[in-house]
C-alpha positions in Angstrom: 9.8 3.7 20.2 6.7 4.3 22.3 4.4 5.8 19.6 2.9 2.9 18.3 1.7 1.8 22.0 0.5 5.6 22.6 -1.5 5.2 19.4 -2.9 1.9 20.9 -4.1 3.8 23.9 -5.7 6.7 22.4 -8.0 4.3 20.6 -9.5 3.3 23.7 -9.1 5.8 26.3 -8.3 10.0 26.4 -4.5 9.9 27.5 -3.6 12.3 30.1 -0.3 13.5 30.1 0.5 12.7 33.4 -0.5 8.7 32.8 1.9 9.1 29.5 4.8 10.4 31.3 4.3 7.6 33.9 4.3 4.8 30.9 7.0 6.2 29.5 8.9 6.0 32.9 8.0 2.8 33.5 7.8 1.1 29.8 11.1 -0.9 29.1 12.3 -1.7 25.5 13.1 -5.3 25.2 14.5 -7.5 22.0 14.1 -10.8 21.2 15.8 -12.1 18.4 14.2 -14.7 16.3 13.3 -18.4 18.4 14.6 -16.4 21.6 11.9 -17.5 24.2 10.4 -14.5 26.6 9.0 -16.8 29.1 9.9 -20.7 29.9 7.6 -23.2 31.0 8.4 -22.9 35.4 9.0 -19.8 35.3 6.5 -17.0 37.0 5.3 -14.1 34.6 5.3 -11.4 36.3 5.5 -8.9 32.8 3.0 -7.3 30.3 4.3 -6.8 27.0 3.0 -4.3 24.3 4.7 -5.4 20.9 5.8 -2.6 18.4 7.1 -5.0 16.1 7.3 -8.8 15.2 5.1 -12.1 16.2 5.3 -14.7 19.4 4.0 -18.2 19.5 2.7 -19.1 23.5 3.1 -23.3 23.3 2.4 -25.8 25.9 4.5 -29.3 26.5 2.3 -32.0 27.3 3.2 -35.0 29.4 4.6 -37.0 26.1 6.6 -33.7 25.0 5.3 -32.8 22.3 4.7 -29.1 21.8 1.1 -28.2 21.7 0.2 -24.3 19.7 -2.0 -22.9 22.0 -1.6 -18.9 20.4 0.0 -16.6 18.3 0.5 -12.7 19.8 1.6 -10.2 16.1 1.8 -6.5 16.5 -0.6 -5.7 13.9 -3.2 -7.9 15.8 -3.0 -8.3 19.4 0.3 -6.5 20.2 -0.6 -6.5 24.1 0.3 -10.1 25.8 1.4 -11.6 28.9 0.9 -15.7 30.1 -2.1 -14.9 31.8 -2.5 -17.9 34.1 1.5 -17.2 35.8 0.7 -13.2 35.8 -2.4 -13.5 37.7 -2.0 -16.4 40.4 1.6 -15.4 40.6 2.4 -19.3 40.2 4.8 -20.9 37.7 3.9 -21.3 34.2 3.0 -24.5 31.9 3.6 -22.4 28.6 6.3 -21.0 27.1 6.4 -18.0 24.7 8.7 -17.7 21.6 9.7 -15.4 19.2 9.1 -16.6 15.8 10.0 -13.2 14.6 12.8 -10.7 15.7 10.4 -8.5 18.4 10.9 -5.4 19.6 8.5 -5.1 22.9 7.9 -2.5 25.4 8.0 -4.6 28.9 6.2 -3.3 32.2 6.3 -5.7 35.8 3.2 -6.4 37.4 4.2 -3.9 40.1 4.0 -0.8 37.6 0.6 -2.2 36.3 -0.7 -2.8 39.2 0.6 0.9 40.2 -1.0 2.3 37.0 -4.3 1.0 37.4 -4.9 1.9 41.0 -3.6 5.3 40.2 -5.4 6.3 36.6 -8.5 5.0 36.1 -8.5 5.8 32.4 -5.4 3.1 32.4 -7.4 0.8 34.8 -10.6 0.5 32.4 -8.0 0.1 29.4 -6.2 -2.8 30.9 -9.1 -4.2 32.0 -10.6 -3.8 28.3 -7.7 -5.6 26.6 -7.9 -8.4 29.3 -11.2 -9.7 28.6 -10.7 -8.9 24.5 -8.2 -10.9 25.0 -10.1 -14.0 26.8 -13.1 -13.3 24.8 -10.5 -13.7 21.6 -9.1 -17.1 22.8 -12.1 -18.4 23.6 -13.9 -17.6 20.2 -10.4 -19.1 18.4 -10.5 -22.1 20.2 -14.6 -22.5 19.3 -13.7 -21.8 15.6 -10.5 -24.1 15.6 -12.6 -27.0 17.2 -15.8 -26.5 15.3 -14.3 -26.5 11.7 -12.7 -29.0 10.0 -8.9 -28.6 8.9 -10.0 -26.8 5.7 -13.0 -24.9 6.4 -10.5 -24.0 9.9 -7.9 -22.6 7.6 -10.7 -21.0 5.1 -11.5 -19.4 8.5 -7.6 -17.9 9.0 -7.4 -16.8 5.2 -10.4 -14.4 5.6 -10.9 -13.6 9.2 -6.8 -13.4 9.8 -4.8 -13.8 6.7 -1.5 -11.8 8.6 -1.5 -15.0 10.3 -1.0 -16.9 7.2 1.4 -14.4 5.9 3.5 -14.5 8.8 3.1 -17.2 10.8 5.3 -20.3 9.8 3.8 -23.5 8.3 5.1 -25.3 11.3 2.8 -23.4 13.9 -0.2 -22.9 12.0 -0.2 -27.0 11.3 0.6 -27.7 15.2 -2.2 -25.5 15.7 -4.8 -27.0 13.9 -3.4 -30.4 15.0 -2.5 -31.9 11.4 1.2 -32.1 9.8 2.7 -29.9 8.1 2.5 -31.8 4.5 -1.3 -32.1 5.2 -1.4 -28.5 6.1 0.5 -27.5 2.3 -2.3 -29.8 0.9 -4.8 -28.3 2.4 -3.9 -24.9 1.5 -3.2 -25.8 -2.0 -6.9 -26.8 -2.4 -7.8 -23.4 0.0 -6.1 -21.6 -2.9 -7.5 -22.9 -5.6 -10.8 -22.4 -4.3 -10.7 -18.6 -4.0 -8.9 -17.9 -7.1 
């Protein structure tokens, strides 16, 4: 169960045994069956998440209630995830996070991270690694998504991150590029055609 996320780490950083015994210790499988949610919106995240298998979708409710896509978290792109805003200030959380597939996670509290990066510096330049990837990821998204049009936007997701189109439902990928889902199977009609 943990040898996916040990293959993660050696990647980046030489993996002593001493840090692997302690993420084993403190690493705690967790399922989520499919539209379970791992965090609500007012609730305080105090959990990192490594995903060894399946897909989340991290959502926001605006004043109106309608469900704004901010993200998608899939194991075989960015399998490390947490609501960063609630895990860092410590304060309750606008977004929610919802399986969209069955996951299979390996969960660790803010207390063991916190414990692992001020004891094992390999672990404390990993985390903080994957932390700015990940900003630097969401920012660059967020450029792409509001720079492109609807159709040049979802040229960009066929080429730069077609598991997303593979695995991502119809529903979420419209939401996310702010158009409905019957403009979205337009759209990726004529996207098709194009690159046959």
């Amino acid at each position: 169960m943990f040898s996916k996320f040990k293959l993660a780490l050696e990647k980046d950083i030489e993996l002593s045994p001493k840090l692997w015994k302690q993420l084993q210790e403190f690493g705690k499988i967790r399922h989520l069956k499919k539209n379970e949610y791992l965090l609500r919106a007012g609730q305080i995240c105090q959990y990192g998440y490594f995903i060894n298998s399946g897909s989340l979708v991290k959502t926001f409710l605006n004043q109106y209630g309608k469900e704004i896509v901010q993200g998608f978290y899939v194991d075989e792109v960015y399998a490390f995830l947490s609501e960063a805003s609630g895990y860092f200030s410590e304060q309750v959380s606008d977004f929610e996070i919802k399986a969209i597939e069955n996951c299979e996670l390996i969960e660790f509290s803010k207390t063991q991270l916190d414990y692992l990066i001020n004891n094992f510096q390999e672990f404390s330049v990993f985390f903080h690694k994957i932390t700015a990837s990940s900003y630097q990821n969401l920012y660059m998204f967020s450029a792409m998504r509001l720079s492109l049009n609807a159709e040049d936007f979802l040229q960009f997701l066929y080429n730069q991150h077609p598991i997303y189109m593979q695995r991502i439902p119809d529903k979420y990928i419209a939401q996310f590029m702010g158009v409905s889902k019957e403009w979205l199977s337009k759209l990726k009609r004529k996207v098709f055609k194009s690159n046959i």
